[in-house]
C-alpha positions in Angstrom: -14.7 9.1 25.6 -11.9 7.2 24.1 -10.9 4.5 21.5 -13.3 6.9 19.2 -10.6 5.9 16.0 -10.6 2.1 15.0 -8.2 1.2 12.3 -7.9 -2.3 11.1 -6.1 -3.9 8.0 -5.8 -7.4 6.9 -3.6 -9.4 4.2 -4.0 -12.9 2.7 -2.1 -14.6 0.3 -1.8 -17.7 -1.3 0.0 -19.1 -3.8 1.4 -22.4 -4.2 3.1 -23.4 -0.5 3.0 -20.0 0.2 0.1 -18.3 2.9 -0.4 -16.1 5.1 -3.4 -14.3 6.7 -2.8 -11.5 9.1 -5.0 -8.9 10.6 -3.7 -5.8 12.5 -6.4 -3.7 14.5 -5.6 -0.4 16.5 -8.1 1.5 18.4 -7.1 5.7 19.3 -8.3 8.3 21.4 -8.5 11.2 19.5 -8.8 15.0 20.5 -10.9 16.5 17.9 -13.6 15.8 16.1 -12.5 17.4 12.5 -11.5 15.3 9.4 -11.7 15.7 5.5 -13.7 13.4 2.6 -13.8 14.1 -0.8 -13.2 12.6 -3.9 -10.2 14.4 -6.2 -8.9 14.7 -9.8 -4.8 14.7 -9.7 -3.1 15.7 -12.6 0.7 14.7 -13.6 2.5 17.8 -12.3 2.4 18.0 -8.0 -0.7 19.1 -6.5 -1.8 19.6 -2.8 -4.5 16.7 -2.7 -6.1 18.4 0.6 -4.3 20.4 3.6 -5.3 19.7 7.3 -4.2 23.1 8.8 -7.2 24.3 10.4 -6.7 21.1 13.0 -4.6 20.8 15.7 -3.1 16.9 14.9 -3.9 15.9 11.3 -4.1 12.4 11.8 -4.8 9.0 9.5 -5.1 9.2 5.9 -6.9 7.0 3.6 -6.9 7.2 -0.3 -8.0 4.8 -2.8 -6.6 5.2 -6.1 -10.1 4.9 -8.7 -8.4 4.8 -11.8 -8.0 1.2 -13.6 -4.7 2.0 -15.2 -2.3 4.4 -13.6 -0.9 5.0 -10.1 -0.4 8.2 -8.1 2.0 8.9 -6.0 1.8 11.4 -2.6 4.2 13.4 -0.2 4.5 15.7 2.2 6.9 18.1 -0.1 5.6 20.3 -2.7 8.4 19.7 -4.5 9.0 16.6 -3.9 11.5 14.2 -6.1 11.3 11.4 -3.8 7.7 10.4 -3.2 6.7 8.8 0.0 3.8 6.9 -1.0 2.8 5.0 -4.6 -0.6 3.9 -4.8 -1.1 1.7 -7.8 -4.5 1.6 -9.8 -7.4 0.4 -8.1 -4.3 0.4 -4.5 -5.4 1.6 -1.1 -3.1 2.9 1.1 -3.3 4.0 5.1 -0.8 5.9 6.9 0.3 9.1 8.7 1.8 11.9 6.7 4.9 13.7 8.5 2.7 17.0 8.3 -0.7 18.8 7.6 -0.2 18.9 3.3 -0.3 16.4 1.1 0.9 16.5 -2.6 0.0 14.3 -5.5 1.6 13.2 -8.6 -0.3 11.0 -11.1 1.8 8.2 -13.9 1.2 9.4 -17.6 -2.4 11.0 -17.2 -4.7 12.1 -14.3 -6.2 9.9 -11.8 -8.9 10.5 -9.4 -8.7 9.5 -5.5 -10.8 9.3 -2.8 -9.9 10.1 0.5 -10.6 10.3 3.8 -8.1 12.3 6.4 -9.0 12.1 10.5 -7.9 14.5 13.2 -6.5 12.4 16.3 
């Protein structure tokens, strides 16, 4: 089977003369059929928000930040200084981590994220 993996995004925004509407779709193969889906509490000191070792290509990952007032940030280091990803409240964000663990770091109290992570 393939194109089993359909990501899309979209972004409009309009302000004074100012619009644009774009919509970016990609469809994958993928090899395996493992992913992980949870929701999570992340403090203010790093944390590993999920690890994807027990696959062979950790794919996509998806995380909505819940909280209404504080952001999160993730990376791929566990002791990270620079952070690779900040999600403010109430953000999305979709990419591909450089490897199988990510680590979160919530702003001035704990958030909770949901996420979704996708073997290709």
């Amino acid at each position: 089977m393939s194109d089993e993996l359909r990501l899309s995004a979209s972004i409009n925004f309009s302000k004074g003369s100012a619009l644009i509407n774009r919509a970016m779709t990609v469809t994958l193969d993928v090899t395996g059929d493992a992913y992980c889906a949870a929701v999570q509490n992340i403090g203010t000191s790093p944390e590993q928000v999920v690890q994807m070792s027990e696959v062979g290509d950790p794919g996509y990952l998806l995380v909505k930040n819940l909280d209404s007032t504080n952001y999160v940030e993730l990376s791929c280091e566990s002791g990270a200084t620079d952070w690779t990803v900040k999600i403010p409240a109430g953000g999305i964000a979709l990419f591909r981590p450089g490897g199988n663990t990510v680590y979160g770091k919530a702003n001035t109290s704990a958030v909770t994220i949901e996420y979704v992570w996708i073997e290709v």
